[in-house]
N, CA, C and O atoms as CSV, one atom per row, in Angstrom:
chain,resi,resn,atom,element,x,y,z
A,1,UNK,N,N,52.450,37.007,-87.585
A,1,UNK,CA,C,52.637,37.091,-86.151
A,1,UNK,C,C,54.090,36.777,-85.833
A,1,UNK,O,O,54.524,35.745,-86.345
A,2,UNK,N,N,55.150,37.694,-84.860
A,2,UNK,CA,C,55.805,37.524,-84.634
A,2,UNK,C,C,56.207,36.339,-83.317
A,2,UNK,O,O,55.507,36.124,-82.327
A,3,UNK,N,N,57.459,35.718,-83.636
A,3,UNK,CA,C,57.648,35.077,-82.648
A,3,UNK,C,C,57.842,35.750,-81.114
A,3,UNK,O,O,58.191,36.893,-80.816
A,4,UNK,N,N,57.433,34.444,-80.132
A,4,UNK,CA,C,58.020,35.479,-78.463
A,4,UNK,C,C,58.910,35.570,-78.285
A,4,UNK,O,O,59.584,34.548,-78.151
A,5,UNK,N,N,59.343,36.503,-78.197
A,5,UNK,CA,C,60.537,37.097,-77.612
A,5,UNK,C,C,60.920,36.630,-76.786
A,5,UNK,O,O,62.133,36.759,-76.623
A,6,UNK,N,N,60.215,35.892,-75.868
A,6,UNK,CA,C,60.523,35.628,-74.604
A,6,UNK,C,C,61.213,34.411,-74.838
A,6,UNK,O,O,61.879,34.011,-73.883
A,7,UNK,N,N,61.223,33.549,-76.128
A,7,UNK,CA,C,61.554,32.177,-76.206
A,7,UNK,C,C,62.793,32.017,-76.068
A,7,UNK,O,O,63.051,30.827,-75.891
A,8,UNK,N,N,64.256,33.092,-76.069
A,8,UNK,CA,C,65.582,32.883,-75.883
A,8,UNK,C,C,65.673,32.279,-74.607
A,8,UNK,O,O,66.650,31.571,-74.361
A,9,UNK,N,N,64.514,32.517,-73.499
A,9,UNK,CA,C,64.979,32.155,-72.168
A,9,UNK,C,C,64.612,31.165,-71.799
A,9,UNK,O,O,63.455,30.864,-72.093
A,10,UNK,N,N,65.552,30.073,-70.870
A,10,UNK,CA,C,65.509,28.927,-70.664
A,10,UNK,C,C,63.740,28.420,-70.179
A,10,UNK,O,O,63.576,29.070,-69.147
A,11,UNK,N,N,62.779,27.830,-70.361
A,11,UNK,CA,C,61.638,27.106,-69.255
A,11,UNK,C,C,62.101,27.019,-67.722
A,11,UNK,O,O,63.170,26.622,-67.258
A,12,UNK,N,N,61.078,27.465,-67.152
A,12,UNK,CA,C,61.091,26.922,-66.084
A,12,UNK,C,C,60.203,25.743,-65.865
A,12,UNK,O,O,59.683,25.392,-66.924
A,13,UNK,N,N,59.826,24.948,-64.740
A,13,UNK,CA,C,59.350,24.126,-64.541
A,13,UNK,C,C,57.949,23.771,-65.141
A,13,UNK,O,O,57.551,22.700,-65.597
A,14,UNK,N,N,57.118,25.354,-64.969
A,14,UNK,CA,C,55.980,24.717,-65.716
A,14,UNK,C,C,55.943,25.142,-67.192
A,14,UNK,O,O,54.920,25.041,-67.869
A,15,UNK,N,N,57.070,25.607,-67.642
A,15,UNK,CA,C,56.813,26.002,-69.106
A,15,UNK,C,C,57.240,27.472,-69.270
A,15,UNK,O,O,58.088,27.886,-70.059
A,16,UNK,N,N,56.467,28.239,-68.339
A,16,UNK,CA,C,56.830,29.471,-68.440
A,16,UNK,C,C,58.076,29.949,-68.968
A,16,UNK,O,O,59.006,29.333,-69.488
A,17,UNK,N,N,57.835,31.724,-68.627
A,17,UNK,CA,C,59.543,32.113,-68.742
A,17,UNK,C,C,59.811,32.616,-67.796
A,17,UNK,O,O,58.849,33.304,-67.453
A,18,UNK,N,N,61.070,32.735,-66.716
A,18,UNK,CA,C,61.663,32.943,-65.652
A,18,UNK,C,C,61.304,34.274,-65.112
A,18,UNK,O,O,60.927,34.714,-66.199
A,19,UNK,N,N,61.113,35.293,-64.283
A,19,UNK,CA,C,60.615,36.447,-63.752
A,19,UNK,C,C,62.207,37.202,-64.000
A,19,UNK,O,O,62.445,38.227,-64.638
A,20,UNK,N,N,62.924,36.536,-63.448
A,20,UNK,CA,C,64.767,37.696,-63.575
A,20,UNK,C,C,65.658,36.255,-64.373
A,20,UNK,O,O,65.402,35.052,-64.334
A,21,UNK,N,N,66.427,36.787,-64.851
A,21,UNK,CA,C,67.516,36.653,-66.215
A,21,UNK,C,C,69.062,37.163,-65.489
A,21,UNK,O,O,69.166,38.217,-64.861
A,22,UNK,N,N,69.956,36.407,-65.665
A,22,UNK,CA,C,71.628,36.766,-65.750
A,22,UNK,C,C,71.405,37.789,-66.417
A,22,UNK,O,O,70.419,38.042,-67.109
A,23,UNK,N,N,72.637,38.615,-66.154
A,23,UNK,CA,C,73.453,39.508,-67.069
A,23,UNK,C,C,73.923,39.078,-68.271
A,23,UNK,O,O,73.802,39.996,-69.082
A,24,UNK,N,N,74.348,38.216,-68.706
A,24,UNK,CA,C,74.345,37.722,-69.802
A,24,UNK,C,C,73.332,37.759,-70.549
A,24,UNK,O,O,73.120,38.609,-71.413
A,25,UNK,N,N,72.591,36.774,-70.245
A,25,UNK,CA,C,71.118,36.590,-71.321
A,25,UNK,C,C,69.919,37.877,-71.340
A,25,UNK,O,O,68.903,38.050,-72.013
A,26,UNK,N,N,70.485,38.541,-70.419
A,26,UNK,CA,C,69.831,39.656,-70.438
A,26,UNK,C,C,70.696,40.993,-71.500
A,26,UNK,O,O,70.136,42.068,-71.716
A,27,UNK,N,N,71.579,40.784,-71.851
A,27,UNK,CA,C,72.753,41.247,-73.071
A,27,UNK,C,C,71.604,40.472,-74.412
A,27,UNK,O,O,71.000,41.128,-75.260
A,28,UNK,N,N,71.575,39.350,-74.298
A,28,UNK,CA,C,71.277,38.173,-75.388
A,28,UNK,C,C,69.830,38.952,-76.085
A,28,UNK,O,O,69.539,39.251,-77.243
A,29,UNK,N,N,69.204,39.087,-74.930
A,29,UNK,CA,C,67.946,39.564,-75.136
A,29,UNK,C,C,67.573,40.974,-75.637
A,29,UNK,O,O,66.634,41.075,-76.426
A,30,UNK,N,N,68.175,41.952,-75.275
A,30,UNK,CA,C,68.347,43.276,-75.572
A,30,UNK,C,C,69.469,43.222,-76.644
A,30,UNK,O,O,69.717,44.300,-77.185
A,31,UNK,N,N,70.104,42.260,-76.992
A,31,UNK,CA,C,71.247,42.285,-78.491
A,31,UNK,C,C,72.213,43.709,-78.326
A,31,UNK,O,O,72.714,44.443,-79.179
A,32,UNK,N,N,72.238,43.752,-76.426
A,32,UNK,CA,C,73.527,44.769,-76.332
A,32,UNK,C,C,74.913,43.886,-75.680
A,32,UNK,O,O,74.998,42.664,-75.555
A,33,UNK,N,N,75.638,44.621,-75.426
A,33,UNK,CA,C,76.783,44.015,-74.290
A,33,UNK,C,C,76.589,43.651,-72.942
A,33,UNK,O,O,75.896,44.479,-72.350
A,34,UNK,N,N,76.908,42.835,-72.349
A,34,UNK,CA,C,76.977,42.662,-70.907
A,34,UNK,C,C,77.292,43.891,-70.293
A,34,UNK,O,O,76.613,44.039,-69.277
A,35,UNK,N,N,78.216,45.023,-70.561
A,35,UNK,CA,C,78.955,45.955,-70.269
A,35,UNK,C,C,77.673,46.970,-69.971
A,35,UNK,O,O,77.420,47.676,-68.995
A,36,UNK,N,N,76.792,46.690,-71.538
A,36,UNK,CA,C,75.752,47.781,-71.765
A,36,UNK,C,C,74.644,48.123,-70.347
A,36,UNK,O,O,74.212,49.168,-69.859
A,37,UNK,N,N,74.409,46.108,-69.896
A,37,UNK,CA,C,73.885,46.283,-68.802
A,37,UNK,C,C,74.084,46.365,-67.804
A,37,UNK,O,O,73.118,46.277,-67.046
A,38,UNK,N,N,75.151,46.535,-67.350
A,38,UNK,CA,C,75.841,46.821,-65.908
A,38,UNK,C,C,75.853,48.614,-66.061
A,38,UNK,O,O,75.814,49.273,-65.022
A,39,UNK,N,N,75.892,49.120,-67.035
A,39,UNK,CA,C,75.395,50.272,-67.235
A,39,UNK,C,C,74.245,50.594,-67.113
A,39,UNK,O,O,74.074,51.659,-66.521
A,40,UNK,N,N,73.300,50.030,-67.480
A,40,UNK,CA,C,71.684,50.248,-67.344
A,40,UNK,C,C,71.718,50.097,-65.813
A,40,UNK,O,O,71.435,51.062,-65.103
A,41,UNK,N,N,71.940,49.321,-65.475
A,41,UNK,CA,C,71.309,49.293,-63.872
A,41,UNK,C,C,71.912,50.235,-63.008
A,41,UNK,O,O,71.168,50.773,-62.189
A,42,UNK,N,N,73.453,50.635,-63.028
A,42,UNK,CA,C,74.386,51.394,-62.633
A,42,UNK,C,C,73.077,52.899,-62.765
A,42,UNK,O,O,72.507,53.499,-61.854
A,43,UNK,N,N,73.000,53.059,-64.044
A,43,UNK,CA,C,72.218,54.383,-64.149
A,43,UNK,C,C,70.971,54.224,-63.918
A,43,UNK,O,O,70.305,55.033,-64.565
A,44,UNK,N,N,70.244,53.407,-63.160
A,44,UNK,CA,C,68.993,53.143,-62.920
A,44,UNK,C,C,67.835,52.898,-63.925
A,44,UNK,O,O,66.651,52.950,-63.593
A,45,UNK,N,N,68.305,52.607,-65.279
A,45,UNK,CA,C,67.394,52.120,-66.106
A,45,UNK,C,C,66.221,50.840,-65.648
A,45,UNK,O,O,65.005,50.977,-65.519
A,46,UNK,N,N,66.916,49.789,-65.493
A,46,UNK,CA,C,66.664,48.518,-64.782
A,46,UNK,C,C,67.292,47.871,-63.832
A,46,UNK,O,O,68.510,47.706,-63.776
A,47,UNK,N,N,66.482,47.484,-63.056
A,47,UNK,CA,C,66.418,47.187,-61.733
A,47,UNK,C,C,67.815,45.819,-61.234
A,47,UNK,O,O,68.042,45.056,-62.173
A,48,UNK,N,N,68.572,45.555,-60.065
A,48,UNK,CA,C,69.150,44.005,-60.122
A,48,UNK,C,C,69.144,43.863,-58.627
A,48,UNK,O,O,68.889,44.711,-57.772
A,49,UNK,N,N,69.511,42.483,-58.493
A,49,UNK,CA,C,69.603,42.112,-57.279
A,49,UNK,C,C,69.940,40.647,-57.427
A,49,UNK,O,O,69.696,39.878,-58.357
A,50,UNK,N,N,70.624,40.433,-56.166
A,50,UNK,CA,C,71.739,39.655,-55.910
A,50,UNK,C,C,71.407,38.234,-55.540
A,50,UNK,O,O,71.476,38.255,-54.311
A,51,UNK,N,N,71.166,37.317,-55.814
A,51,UNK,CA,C,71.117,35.710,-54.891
A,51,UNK,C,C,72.833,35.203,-55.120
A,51,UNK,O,O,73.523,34.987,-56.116
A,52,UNK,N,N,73.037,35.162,-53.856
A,52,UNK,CA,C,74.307,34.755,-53.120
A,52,UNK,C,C,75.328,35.493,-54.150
A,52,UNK,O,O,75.339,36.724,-54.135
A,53,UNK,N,N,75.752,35.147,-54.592
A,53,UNK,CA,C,77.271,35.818,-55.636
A,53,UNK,C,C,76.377,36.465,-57.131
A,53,UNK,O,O,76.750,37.414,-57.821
A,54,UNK,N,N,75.236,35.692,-57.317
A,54,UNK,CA,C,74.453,35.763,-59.131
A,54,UNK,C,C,73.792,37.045,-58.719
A,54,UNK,O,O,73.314,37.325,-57.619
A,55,UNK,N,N,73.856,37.764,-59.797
A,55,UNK,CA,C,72.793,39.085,-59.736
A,55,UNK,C,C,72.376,38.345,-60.940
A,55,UNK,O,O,72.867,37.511,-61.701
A,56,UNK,N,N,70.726,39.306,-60.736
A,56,UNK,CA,C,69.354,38.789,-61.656
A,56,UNK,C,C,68.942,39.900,-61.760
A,56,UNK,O,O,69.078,40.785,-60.915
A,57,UNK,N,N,68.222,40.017,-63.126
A,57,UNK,CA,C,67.838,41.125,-63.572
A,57,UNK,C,C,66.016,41.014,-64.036
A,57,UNK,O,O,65.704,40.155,-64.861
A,58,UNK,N,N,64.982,41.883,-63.473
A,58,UNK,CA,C,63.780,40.911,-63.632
A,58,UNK,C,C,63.364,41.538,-65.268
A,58,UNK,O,O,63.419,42.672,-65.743
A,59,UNK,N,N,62.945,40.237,-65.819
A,59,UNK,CA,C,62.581,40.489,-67.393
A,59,UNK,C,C,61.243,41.388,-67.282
A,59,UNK,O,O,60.932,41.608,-68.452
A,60,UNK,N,N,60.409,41.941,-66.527
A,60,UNK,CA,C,59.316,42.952,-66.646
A,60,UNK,C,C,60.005,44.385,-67.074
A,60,UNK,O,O,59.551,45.174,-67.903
A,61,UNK,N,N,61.430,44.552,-66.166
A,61,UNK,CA,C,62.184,46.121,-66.217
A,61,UNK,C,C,62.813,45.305,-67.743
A,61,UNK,O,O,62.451,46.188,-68.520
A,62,UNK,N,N,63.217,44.673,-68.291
A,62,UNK,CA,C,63.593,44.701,-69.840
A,62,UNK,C,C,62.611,44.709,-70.708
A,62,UNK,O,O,63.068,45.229,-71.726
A,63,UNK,N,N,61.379,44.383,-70.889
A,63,UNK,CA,C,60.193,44.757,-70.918
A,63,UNK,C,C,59.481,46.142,-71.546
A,63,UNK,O,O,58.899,46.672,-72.493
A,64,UNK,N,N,60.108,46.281,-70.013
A,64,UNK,CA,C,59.679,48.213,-70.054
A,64,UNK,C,C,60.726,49.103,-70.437
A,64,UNK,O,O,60.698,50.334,-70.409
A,65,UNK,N,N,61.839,48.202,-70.869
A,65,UNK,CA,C,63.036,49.503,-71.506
A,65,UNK,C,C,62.993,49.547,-72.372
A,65,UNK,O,O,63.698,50.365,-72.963
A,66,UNK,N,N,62.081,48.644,-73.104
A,66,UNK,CA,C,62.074,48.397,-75.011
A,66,UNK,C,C,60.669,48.597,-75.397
A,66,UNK,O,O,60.364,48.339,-76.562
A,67,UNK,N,N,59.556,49.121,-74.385
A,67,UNK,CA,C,58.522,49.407,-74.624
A,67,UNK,C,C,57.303,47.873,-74.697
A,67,UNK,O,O,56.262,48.034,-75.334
A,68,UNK,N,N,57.498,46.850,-74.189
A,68,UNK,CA,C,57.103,45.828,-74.304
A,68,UNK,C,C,55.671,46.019,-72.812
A,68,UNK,O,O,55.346,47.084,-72.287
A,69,UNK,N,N,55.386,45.316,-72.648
A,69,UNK,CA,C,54.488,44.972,-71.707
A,69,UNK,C,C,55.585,44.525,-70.098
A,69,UNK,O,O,56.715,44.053,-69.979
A,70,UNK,N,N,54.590,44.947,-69.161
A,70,UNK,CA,C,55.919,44.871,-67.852
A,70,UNK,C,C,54.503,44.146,-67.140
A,70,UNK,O,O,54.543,43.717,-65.987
C-alpha cells in the first residue's frame, strides 16, 4: 500500500488535509515548477483564487489533473 499523497501538506486543525494549497506546495505536490502552475491555471487546467494578496489552489482540481479522486 502506497503512502498518501496527501501527507506533504501541512494538518489542519482536525488532522485533515487543507481543501486549497499555495502555489508553491502545489509545485511540491505535482513535482512541477511554480512556473508550471501559474500555467495550469492561466490555461484553465486548475482552478485559483485569491484571499487578500495569497492565491490558493483547491487540492480536488490537483486531484483531477493526475487522475486521483476529486
Amino acid at each position: 500500500m502506497s503512502a498518501d499523497p496527501h501527507s506533504i501538506f501541512p494538518a489542519v486543525n482536525d488532522g485533515s488535509s487543507p481543501a486549497a494549497i499555495a502555489p508553491q506546495l502545489a509545485a511540491d505536490y505535482l513535482s512541477v515548477s511554480k512556473q508550471t502552475i501559474y500555467r495550469l491555471i492561466t490555461a484553465g487546467s486548475i482552478r485559483a483564487f485569491k484571499i487578500g494578496r495569497s492565491t490558493r489552489i483547491p487540492v480536488a482540481d490537483l486531484d483531477a489533473l493526475i487522475g486521483g479522486t476529486s
